[in-house]
mmCIF file of the N, C-alpha and C atoms, coordinates in Angstrom:
data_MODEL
# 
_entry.id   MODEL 
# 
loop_
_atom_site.group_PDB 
_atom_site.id 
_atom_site.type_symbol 
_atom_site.label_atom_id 
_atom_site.label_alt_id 
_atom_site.label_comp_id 
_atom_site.label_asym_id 
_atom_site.label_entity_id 
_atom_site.label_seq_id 
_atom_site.pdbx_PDB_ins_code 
_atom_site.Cartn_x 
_atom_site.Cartn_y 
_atom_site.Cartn_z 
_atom_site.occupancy 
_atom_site.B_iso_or_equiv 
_atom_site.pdbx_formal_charge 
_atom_site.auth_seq_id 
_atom_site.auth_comp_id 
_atom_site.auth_asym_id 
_atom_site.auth_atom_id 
_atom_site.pdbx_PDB_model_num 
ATOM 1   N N  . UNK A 1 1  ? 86.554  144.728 62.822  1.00 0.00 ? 1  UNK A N  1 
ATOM 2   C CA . UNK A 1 1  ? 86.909  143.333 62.545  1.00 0.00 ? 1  UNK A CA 1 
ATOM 3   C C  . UNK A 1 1  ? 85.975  142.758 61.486  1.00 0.00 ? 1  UNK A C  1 
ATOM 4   N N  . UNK A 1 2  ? 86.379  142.157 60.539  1.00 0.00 ? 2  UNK A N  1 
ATOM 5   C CA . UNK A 1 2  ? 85.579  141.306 59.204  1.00 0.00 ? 2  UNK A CA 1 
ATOM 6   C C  . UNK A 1 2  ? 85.304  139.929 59.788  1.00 0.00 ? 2  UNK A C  1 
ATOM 7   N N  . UNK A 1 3  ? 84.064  139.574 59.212  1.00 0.00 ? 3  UNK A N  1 
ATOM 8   C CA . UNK A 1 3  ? 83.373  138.538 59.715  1.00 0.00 ? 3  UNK A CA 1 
ATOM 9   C C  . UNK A 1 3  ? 84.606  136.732 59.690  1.00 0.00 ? 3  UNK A C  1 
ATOM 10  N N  . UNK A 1 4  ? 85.453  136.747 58.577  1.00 0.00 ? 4  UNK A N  1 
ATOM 11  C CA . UNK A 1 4  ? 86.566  136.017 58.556  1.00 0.00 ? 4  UNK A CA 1 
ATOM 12  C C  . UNK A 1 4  ? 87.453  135.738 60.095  1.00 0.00 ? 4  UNK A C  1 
ATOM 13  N N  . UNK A 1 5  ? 87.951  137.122 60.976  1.00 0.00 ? 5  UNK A N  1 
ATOM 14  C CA . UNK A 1 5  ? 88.558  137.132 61.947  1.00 0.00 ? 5  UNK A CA 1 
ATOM 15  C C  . UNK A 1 5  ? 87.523  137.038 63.094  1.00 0.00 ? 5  UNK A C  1 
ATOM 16  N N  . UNK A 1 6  ? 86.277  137.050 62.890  1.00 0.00 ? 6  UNK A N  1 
ATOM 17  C CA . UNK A 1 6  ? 85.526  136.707 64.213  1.00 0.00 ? 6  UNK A CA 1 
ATOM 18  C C  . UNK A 1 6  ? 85.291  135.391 63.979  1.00 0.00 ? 6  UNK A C  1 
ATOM 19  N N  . UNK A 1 7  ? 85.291  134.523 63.025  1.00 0.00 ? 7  UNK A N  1 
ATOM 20  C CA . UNK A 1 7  ? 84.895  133.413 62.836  1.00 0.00 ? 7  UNK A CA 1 
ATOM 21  C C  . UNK A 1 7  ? 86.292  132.751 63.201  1.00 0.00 ? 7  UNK A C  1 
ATOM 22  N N  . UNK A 1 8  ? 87.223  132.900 62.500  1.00 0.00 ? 8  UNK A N  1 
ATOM 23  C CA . UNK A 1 8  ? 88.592  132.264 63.188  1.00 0.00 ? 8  UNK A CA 1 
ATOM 24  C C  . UNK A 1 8  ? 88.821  132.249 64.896  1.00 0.00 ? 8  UNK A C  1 
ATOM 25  N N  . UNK A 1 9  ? 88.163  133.209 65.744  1.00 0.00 ? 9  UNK A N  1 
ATOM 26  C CA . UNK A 1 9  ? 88.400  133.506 66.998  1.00 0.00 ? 9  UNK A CA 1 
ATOM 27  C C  . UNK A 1 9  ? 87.269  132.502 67.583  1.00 0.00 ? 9  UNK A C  1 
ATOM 28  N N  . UNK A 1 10 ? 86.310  132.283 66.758  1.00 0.00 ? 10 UNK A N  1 
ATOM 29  C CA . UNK A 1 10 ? 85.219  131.315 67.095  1.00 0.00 ? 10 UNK A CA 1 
ATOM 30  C C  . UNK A 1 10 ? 85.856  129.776 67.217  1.00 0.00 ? 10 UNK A C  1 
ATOM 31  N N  . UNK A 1 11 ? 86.242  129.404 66.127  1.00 0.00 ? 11 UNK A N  1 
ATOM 32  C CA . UNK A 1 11 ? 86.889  128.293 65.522  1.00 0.00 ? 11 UNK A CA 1 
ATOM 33  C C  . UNK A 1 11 ? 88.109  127.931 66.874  1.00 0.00 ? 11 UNK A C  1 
ATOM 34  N N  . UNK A 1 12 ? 88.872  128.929 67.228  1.00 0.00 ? 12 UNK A N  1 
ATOM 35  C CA . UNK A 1 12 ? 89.381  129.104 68.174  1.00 0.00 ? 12 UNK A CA 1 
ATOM 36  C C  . UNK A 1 12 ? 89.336  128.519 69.631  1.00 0.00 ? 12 UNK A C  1 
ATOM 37  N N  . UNK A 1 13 ? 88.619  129.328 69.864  1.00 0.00 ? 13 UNK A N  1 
ATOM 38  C CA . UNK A 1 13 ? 87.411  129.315 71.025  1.00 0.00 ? 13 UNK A CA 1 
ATOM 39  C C  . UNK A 1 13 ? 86.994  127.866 71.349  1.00 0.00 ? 13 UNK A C  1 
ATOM 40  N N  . UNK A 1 14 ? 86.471  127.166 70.498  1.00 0.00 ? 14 UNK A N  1 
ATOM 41  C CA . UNK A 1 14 ? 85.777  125.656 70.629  1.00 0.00 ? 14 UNK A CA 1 
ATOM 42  C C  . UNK A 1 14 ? 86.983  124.706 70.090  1.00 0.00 ? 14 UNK A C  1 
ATOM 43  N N  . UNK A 1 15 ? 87.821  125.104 70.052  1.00 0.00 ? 15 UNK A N  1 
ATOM 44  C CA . UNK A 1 15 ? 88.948  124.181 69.415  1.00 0.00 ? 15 UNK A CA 1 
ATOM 45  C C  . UNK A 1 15 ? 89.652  123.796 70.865  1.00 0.00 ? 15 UNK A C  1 
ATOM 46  N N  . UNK A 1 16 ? 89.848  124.871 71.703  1.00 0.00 ? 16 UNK A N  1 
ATOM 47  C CA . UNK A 1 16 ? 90.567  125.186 72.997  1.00 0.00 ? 16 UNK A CA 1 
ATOM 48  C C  . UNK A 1 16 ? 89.741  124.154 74.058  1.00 0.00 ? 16 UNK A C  1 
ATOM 49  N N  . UNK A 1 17 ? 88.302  124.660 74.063  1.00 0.00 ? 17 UNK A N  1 
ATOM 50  C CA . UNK A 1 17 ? 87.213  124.272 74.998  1.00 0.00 ? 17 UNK A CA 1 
ATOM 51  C C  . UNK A 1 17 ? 87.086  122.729 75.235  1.00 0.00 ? 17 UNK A C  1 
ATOM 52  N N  . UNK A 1 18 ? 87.175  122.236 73.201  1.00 0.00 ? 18 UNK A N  1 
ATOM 53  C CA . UNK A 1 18 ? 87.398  120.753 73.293  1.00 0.00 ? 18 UNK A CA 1 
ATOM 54  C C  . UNK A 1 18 ? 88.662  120.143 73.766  1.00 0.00 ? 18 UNK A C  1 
ATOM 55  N N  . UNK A 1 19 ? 89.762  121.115 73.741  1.00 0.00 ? 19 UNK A N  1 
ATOM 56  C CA . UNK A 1 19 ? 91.088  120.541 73.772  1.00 0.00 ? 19 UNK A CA 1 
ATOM 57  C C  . UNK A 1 19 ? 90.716  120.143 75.425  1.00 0.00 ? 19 UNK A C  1 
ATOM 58  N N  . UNK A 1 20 ? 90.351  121.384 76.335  1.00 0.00 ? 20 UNK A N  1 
ATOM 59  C CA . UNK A 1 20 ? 90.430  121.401 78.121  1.00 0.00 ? 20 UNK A CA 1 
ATOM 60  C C  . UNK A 1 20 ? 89.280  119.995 78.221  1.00 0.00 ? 20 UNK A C  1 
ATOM 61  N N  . UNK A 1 21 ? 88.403  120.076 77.249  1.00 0.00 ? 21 UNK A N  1 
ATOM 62  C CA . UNK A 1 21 ? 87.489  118.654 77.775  1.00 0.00 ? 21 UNK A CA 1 
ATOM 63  C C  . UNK A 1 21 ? 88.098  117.447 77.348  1.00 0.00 ? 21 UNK A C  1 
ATOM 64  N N  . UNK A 1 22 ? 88.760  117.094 76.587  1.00 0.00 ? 22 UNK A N  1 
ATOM 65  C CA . UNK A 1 22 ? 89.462  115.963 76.172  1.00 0.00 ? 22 UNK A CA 1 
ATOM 66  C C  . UNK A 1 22 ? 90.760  115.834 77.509  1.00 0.00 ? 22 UNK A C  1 
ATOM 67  N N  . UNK A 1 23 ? 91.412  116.836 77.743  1.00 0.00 ? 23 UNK A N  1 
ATOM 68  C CA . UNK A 1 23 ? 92.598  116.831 78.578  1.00 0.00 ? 23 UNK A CA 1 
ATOM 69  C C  . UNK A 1 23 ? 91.830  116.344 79.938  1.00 0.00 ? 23 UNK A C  1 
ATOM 70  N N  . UNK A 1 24 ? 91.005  116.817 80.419  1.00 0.00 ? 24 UNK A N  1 
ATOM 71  C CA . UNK A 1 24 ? 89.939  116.450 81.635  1.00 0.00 ? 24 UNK A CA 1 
ATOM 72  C C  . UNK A 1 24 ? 89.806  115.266 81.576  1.00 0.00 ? 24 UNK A C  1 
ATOM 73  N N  . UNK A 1 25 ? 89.190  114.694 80.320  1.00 0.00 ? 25 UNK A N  1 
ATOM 74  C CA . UNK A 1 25 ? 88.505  113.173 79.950  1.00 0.00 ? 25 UNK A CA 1 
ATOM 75  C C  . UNK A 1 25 ? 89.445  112.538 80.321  1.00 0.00 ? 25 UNK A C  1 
ATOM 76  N N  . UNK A 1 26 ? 91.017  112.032 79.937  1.00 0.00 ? 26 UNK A N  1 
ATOM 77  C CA . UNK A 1 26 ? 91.901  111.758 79.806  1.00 0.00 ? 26 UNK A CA 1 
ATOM 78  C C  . UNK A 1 26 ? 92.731  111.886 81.046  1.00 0.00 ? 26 UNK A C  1 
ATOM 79  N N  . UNK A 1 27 ? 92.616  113.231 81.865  1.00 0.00 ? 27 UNK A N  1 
ATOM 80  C CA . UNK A 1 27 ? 93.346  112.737 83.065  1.00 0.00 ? 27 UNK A CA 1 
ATOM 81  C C  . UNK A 1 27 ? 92.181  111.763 84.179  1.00 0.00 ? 27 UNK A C  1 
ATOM 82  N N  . UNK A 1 28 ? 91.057  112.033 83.818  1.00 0.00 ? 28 UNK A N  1 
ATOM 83  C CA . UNK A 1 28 ? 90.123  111.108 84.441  1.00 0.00 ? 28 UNK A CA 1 
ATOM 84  C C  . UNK A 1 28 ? 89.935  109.656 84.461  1.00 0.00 ? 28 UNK A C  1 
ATOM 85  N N  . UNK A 1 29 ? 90.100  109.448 83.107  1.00 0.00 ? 29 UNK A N  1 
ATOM 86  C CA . UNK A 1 29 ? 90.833  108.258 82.998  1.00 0.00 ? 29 UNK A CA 1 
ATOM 87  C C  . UNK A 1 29 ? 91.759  107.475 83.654  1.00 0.00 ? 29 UNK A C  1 
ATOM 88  N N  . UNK A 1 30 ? 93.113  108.273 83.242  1.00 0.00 ? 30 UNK A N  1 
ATOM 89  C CA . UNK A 1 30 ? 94.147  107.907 83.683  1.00 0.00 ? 30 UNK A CA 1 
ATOM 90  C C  . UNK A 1 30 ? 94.184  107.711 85.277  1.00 0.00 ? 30 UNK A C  1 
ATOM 91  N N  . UNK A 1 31 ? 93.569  108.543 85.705  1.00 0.00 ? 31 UNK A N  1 
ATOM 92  C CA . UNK A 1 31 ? 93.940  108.666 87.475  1.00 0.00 ? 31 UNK A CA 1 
ATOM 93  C C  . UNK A 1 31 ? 92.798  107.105 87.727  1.00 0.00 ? 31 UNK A C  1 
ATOM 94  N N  . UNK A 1 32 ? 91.876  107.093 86.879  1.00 0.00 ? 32 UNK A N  1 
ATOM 95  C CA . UNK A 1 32 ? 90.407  105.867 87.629  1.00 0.00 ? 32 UNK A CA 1 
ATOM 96  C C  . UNK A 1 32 ? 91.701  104.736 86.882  1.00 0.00 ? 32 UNK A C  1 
ATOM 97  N N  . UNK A 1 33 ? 92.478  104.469 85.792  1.00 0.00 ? 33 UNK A N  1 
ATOM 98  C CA . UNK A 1 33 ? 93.387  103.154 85.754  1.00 0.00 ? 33 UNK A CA 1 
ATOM 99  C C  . UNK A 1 33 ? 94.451  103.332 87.133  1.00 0.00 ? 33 UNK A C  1 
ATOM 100 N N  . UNK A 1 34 ? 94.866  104.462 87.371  1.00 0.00 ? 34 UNK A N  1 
ATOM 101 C CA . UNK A 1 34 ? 95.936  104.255 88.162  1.00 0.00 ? 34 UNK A CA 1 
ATOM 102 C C  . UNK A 1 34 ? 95.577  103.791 89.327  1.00 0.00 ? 34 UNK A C  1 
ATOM 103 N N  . UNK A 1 35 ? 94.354  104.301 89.642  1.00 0.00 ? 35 UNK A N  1 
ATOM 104 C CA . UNK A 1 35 ? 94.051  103.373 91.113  1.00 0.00 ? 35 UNK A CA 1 
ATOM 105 C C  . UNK A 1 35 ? 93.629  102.222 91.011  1.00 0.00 ? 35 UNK A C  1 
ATOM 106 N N  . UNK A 1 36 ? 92.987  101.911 90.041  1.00 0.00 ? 36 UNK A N  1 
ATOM 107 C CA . UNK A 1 36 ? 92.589  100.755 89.365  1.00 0.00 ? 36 UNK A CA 1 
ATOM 108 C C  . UNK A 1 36 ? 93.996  99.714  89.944  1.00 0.00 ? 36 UNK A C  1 
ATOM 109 N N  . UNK A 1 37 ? 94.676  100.240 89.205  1.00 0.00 ? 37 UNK A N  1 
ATOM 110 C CA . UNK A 1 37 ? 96.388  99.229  88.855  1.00 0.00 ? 37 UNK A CA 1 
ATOM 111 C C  . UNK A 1 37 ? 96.785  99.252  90.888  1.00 0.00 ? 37 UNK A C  1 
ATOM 112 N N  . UNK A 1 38 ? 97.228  100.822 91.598  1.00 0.00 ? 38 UNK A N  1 
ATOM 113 C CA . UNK A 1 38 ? 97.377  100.762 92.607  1.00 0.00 ? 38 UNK A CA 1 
ATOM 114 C C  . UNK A 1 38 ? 96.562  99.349  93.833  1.00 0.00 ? 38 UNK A C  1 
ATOM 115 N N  . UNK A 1 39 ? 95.170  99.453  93.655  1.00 0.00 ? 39 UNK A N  1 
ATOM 116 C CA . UNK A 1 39 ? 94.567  98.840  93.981  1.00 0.00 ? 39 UNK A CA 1 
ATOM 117 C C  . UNK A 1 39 ? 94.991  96.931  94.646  1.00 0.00 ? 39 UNK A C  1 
ATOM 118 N N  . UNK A 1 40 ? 94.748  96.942  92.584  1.00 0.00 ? 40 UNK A N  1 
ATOM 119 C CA . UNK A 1 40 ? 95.330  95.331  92.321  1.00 0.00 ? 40 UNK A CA 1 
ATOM 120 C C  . UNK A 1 40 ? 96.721  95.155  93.034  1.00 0.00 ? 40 UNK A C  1 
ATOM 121 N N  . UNK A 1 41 ? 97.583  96.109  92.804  1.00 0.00 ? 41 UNK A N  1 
ATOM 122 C CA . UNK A 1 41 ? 99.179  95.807  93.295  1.00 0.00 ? 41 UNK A CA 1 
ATOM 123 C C  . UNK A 1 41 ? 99.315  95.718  94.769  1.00 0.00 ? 41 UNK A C  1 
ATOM 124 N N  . UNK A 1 42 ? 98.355  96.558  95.477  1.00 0.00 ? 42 UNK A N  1 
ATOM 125 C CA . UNK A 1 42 ? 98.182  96.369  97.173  1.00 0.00 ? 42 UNK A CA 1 
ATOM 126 C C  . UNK A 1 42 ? 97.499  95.274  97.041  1.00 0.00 ? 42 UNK A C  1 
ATOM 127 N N  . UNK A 1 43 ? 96.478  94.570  96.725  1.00 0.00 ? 43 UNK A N  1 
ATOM 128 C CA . UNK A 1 43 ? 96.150  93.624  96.840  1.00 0.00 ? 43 UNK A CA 1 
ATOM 129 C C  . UNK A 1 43 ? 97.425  92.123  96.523  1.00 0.00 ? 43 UNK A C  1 
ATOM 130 N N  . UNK A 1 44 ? 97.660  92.222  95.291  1.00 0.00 ? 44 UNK A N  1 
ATOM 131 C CA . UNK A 1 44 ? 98.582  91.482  94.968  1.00 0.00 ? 44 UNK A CA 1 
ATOM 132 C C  . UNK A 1 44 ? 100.517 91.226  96.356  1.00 0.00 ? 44 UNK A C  1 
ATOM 133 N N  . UNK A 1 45 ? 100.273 92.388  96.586  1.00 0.00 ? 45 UNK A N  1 
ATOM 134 C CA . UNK A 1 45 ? 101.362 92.198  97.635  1.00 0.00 ? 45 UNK A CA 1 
ATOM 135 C C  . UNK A 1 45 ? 100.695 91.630  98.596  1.00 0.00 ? 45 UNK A C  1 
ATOM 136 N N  . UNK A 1 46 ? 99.396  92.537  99.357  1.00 0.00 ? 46 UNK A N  1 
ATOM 137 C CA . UNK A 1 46 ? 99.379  91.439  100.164 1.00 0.00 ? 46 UNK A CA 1 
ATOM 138 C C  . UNK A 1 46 ? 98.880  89.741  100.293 1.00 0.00 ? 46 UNK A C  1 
ATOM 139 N N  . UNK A 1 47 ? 98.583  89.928  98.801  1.00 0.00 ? 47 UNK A N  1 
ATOM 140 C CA . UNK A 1 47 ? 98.095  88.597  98.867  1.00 0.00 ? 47 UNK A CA 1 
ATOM 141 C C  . UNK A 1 47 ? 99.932  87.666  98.621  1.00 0.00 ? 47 UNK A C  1 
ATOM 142 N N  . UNK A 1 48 ? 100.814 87.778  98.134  1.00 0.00 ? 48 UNK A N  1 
ATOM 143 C CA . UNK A 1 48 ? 102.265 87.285  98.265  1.00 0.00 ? 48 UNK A CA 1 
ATOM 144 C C  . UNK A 1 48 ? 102.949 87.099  99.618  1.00 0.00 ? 48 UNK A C  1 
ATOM 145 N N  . UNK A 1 49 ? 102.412 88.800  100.464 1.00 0.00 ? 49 UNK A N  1 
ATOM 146 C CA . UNK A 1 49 ? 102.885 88.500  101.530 1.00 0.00 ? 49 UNK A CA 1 
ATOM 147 C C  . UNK A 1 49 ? 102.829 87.902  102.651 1.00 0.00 ? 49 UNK A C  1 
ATOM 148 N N  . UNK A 1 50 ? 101.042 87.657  102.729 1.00 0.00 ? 50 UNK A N  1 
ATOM 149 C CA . UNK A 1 50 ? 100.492 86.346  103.050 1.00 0.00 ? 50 UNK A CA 1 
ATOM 150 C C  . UNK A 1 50 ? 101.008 85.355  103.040 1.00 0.00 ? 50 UNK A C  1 
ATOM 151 N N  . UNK A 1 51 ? 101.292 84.390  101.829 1.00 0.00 ? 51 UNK A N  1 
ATOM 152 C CA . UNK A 1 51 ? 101.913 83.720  101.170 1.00 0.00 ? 51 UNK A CA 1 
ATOM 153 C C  . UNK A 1 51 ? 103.389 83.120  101.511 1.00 0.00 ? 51 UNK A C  1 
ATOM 154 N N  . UNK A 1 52 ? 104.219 84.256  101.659 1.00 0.00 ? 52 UNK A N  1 
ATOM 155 C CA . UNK A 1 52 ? 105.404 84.175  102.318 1.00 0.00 ? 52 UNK A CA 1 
ATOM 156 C C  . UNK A 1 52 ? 105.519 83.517  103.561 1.00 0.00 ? 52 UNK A C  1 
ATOM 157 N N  . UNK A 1 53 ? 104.630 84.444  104.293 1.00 0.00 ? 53 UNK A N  1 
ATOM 158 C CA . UNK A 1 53 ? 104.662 84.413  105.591 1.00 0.00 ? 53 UNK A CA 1 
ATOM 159 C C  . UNK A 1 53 ? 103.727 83.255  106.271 1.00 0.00 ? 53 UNK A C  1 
ATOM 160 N N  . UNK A 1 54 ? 102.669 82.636  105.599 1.00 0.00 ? 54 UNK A N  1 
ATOM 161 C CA . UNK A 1 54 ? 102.183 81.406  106.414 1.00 0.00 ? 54 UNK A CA 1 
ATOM 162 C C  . UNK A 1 54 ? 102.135 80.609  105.273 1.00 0.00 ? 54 UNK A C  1 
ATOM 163 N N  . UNK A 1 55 ? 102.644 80.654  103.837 1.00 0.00 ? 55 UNK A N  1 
ATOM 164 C CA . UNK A 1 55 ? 102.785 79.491  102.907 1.00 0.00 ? 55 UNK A CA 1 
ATOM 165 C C  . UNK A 1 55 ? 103.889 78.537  103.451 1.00 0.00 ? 55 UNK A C  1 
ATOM 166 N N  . UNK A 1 56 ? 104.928 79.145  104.237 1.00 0.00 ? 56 UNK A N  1 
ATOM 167 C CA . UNK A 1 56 ? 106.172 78.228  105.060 1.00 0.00 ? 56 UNK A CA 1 
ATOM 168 C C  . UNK A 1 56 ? 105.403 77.380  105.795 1.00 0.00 ? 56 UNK A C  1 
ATOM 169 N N  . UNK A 1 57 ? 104.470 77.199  106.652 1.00 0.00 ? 57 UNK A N  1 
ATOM 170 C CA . UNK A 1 57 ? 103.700 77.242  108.040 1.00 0.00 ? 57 UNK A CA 1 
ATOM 171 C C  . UNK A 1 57 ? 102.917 76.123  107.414 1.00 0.00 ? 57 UNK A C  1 
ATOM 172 N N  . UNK A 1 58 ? 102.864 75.943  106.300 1.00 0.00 ? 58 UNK A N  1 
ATOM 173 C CA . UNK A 1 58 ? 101.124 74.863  105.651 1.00 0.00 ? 58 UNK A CA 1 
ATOM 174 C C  . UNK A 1 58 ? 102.105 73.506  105.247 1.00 0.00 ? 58 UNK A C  1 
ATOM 175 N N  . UNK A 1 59 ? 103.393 74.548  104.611 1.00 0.00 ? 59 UNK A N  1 
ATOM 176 C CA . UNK A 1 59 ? 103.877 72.932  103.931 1.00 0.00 ? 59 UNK A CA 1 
ATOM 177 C C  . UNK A 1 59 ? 105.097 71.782  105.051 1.00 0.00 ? 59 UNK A C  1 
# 
């Protein structure tokens, strides 16, 4: 093998490595917004359903 095709396999190599660490970064992300969002939306229901249910009761 010529130093050209070990260097391309190099180039390779760390092209891939960054791709799996970016894809990682990114589903890490995504999953810490989604609970993030999950979170707020359980909150947000029950704070409506609260609402529903003894906002009748106040007025």
């Amino acid at each position: 093998m010529d130093l050209q095709k070990i260097l391309h396999l190099i180039v390779l190599i760390v092209f891939v490595m960054i791709a799996f660490v970016a894809i990682a970064f990114v589903m890490k992300v995504a999953f810490s917004v989604l609970h993030l969002a999950l979170v707020v939306a359980v909150i947000l229901a029950l704070y409506f359903g609260a609402e529903a249910l003894f906002g009748k009761g106040r007025r």
